[in-house]
C-alpha positions as CSV (number, residue, x, y, z in Angstrom):
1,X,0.0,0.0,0.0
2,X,1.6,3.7,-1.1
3,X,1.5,6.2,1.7
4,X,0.9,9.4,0.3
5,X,3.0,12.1,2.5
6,X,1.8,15.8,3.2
7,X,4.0,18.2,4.6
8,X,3.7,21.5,6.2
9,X,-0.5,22.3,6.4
10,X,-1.2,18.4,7.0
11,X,-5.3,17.7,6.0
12,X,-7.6,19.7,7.5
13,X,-12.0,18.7,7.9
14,X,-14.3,21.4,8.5
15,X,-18.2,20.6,8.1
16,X,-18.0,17.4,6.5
17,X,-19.4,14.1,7.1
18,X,-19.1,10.2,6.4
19,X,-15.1,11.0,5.2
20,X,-12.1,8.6,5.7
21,X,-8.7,9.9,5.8
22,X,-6.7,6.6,5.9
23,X,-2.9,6.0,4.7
24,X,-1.5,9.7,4.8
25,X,1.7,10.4,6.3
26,X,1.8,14.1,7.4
27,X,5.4,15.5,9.0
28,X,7.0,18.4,9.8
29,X,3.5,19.8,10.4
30,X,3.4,23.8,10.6
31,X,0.1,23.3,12.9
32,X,-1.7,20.0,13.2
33,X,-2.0,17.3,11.2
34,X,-4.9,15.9,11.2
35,X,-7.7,18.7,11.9
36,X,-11.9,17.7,12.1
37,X,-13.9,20.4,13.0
38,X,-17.9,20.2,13.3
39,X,-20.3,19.9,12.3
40,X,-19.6,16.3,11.1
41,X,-21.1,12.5,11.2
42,X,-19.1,9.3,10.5
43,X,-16.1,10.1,10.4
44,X,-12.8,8.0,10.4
45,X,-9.1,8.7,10.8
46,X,-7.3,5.7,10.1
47,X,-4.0,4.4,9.3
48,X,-2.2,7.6,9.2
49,X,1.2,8.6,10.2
50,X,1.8,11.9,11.6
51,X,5.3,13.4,12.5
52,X,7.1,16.3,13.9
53,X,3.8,18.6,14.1
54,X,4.1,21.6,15.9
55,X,0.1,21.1,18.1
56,X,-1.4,17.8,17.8
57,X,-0.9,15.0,15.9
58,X,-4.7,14.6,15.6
59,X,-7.3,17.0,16.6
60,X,-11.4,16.8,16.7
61,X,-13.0,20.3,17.8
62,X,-17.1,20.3,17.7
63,X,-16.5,24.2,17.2
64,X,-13.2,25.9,17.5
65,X,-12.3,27.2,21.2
66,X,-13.9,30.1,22.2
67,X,-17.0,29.0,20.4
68,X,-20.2,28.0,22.1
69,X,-21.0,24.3,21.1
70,X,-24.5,24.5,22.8
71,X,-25.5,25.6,19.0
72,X,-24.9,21.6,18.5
73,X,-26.3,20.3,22.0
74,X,-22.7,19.4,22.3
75,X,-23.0,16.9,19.7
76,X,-21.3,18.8,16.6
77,X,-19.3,16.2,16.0
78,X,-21.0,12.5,16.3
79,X,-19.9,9.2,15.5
80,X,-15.8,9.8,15.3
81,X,-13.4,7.0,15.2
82,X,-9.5,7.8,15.6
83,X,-8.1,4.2,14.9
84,X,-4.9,2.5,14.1
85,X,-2.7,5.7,13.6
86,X,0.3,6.6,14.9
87,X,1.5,9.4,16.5
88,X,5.1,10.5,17.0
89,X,6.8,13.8,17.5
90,X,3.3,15.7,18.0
91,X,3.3,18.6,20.1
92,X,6.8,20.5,19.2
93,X,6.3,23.5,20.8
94,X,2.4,23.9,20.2
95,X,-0.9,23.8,21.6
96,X,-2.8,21.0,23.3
97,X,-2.5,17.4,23.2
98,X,-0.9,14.5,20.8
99,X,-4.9,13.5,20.3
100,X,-7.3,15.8,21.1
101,X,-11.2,15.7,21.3
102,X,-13.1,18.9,22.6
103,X,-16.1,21.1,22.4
104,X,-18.9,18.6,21.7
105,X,-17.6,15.4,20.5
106,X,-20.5,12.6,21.5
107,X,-19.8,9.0,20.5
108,X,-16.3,8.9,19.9
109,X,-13.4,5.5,19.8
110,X,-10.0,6.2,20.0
111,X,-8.3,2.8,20.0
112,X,-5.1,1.0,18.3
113,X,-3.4,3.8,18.1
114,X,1.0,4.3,18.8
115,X,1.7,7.6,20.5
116,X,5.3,7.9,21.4
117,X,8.4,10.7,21.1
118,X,7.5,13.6,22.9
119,X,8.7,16.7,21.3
120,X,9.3,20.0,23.0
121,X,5.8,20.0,25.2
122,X,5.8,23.7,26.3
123,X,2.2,24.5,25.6
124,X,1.0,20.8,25.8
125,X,2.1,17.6,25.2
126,X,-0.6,15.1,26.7
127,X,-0.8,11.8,25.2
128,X,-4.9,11.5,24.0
129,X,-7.3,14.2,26.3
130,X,-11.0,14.6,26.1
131,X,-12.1,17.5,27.5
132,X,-14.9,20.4,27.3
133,X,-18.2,18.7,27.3
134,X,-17.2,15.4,25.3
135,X,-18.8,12.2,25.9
136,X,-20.5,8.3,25.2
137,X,-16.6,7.1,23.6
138,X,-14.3,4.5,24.3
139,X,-10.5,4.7,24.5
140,X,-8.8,1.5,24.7
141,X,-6.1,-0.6,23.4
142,X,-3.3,2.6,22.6
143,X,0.2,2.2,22.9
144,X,1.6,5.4,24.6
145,X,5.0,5.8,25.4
146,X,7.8,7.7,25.7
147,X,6.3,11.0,25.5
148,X,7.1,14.2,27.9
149,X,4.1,14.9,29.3
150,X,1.3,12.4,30.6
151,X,-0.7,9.5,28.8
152,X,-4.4,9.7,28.8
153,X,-6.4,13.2,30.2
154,X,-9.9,13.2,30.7
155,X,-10.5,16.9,32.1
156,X,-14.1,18.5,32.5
157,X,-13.0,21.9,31.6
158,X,-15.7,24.5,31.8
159,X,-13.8,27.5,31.3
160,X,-15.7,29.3,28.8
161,X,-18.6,32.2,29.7
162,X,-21.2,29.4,28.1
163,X,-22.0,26.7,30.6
164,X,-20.2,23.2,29.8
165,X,-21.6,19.9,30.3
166,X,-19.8,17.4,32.2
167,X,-17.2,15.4,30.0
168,X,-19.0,12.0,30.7
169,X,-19.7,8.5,29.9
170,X,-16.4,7.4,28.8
171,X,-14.6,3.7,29.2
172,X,-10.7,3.6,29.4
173,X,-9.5,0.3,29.0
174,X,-6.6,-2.4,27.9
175,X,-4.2,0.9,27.1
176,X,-0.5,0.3,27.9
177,X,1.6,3.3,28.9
178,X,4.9,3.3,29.5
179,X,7.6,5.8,30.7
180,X,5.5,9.0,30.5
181,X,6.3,12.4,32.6
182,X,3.9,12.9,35.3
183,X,0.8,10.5,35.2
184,X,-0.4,7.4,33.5
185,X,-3.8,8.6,33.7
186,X,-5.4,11.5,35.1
187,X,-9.1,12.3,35.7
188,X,-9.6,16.3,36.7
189,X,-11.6,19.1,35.4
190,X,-9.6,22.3,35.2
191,X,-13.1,24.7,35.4
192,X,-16.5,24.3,36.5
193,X,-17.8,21.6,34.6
194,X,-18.0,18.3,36.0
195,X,-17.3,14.3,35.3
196,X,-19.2,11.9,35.6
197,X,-19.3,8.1,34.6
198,X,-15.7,7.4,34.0
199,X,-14.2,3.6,33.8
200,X,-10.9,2.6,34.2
201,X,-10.1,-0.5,33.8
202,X,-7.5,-3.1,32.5
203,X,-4.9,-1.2,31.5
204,X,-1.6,-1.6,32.5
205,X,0.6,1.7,33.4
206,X,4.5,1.5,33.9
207,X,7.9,4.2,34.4
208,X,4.9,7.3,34.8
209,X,7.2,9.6,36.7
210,X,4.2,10.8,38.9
211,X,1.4,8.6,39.7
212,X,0.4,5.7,37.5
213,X,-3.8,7.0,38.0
214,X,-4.8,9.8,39.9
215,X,-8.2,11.1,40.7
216,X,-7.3,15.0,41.2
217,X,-9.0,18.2,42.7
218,X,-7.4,20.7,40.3
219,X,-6.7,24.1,42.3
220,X,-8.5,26.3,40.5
221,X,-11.1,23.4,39.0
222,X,-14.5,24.0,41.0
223,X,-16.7,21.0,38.9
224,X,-17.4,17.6,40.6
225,X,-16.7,13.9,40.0
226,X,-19.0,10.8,40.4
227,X,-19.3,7.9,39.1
228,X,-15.5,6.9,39.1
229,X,-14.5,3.0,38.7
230,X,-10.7,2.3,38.9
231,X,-10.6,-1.9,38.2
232,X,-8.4,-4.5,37.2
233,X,-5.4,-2.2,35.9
234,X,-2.0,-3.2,36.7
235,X,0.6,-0.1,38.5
236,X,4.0,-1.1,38.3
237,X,7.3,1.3,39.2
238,X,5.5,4.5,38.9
239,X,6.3,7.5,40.9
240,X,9.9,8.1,39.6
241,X,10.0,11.9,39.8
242,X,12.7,13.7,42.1
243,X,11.2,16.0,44.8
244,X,7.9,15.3,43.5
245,X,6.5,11.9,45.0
246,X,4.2,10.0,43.2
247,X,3.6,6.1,43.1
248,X,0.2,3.8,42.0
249,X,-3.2,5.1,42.2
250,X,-4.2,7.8,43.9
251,X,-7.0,10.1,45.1
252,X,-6.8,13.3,46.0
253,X,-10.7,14.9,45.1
254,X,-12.6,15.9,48.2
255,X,-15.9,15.7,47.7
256,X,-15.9,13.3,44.9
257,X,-18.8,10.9,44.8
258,X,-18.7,7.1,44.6
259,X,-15.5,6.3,44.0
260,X,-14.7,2.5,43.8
261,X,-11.1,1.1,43.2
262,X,-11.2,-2.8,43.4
263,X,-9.1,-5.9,42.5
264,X,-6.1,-3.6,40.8
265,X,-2.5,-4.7,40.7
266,X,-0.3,-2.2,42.2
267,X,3.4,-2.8,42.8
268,X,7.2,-1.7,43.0
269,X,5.8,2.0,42.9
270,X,8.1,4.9,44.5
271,X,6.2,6.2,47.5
272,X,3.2,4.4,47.7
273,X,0.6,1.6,46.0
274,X,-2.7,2.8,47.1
275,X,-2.9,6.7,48.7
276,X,-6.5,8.5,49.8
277,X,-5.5,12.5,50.7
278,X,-6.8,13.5,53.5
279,X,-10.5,14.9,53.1
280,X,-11.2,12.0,49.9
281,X,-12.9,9.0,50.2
282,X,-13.3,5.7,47.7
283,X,-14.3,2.4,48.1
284,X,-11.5,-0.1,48.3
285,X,-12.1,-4.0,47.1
286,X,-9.7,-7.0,46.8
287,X,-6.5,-5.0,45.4
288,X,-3.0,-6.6,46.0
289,X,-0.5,-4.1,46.5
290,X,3.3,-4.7,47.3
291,X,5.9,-2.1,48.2
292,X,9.0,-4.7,46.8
């Protein structure tokens, strides 16, 4: 199969539905290199290559930032899958994440996909994040590692003046991450909005220099969290980071609502397996931790 290869402006989606963009290979991207911007339906970006782009290596906006996706219901873009591509040198000095999915995706998958070799991650760097009202998707099965920032971000958001919906409704599962800066995967909303209905599970996460998964109170995040399951992922020889601590799973989100972490594996991490901050609560079931 002949890769065609796109340099510079990489492919960029705007109002468009039922498209495939399969077998590109985009590098030394000026911007992004894969860009989908709403409204859209049936979409899928498969297959592709992108390297060395300056902001993401993928990117799926309902409406661009700033914008007010409530136009939409927060469903501008629908039916998105992000599948079998790989990722490398995204980030290089630009804006959000490696994969990014914001502002009113609803029923997404972002699976099979490499993401590894971090570039310079000054204004971002984030392996896959879902964020600003995004919901009903499924990441699982990625290969992220390597990278200079941390693996998988779901974040609430809510920053805007128009009121966001909570970033909900999402499975993470049978992802392996390996040697990532800060977390494996972090759950957090940096505004108001909230999360809600977010499973974790079988994944394994290893070398995060921080904390393989952390539930987190941002500081200057006021949404909630409910509905959190934490199951059946492996935590090994995380928490690497000098003079910042860090080990398996942690929770650190007062006021959190049902919160269950049950029959993990969490070992060999740097400060501790299991840690619940003072003021946080969760449900602990049939996880075997082991310090060596």
């Amino acid at each position: 199969e002949r890769k065609v290869v796109i340099s510079s402006d990489g492919i960029n989606i705007k109002g468009q539905s039922y498209v495939h963009v399969h077998g590109f290979k985009i590098e030394n991207g000026r911007d992004i290199g894969i860009y989908l911007e709403g409204p859209s339906r049936g979409v899928t970006i498969s297959g592709n290559h992108t390297y060395n782009t300056v902001s993401s290596g993928i990117s799926a906006w309902g409406v661009p930032w700033g914008k007010d996706p409530s136009i939409y219901n927060f469903e501008a873009i629908k039916d998105l899958t992000i599948k079998n591509n790989k990722i490398e040198l995204a980030n290089n000095g630009g804006w959000n994440e490696q994969i990014t999915l914001a502002s009113g995706v609803s029923g997404f998958e972002v699976s099979y996909n490499e993401i590894t070799t971090g570039g310079n991650p000054v204004n971002g760097g984030e392996g896959i994040d879902i964020k600003e009202g995004c919901s009903n998707g499924t990441i699982h099965h990625n290969n992220i590692h390597d990278i200079n920032r941390l693996g998988i971000y779901i974040d609430g958001g809510g920053l805007q003046s128009y009121t966001t919906p909570a970033t909900q409704n999402i499975g993470i599962y049978s992802n392996t991450i390996r040697n990532v800066v800060g977390e494996g995967i972090s759950l957090l909303t940096e505004g108001r909005a909230d999360i809600k209905n977010i499973k974790v599970y079988d994944n394994l996460i290893e070398g995060a220099t921080r904390n393989g998964i952390v539930l987190y109170k941002h500081p200057v995040g006021t949404g909630s969290a409910q509905d959190i399951s934490i199951i059946n992922n492996k935590a090994y020889k995380n928490g690497s980071a000098p003079n910042h601590g860090g080990g398996g799973i942690r929770v650190d989100f007062p006021g959190a609502k049902n919160v269950s972490i049950r029959n993990n594996t969490v070992y060999q991490n740097e400060d501790f397996q299991i840690s619940i901050a003072p003021g946080s609560e969760a449900q602990l079931d049939s996880n075997l931790t082991q310090n060596h």
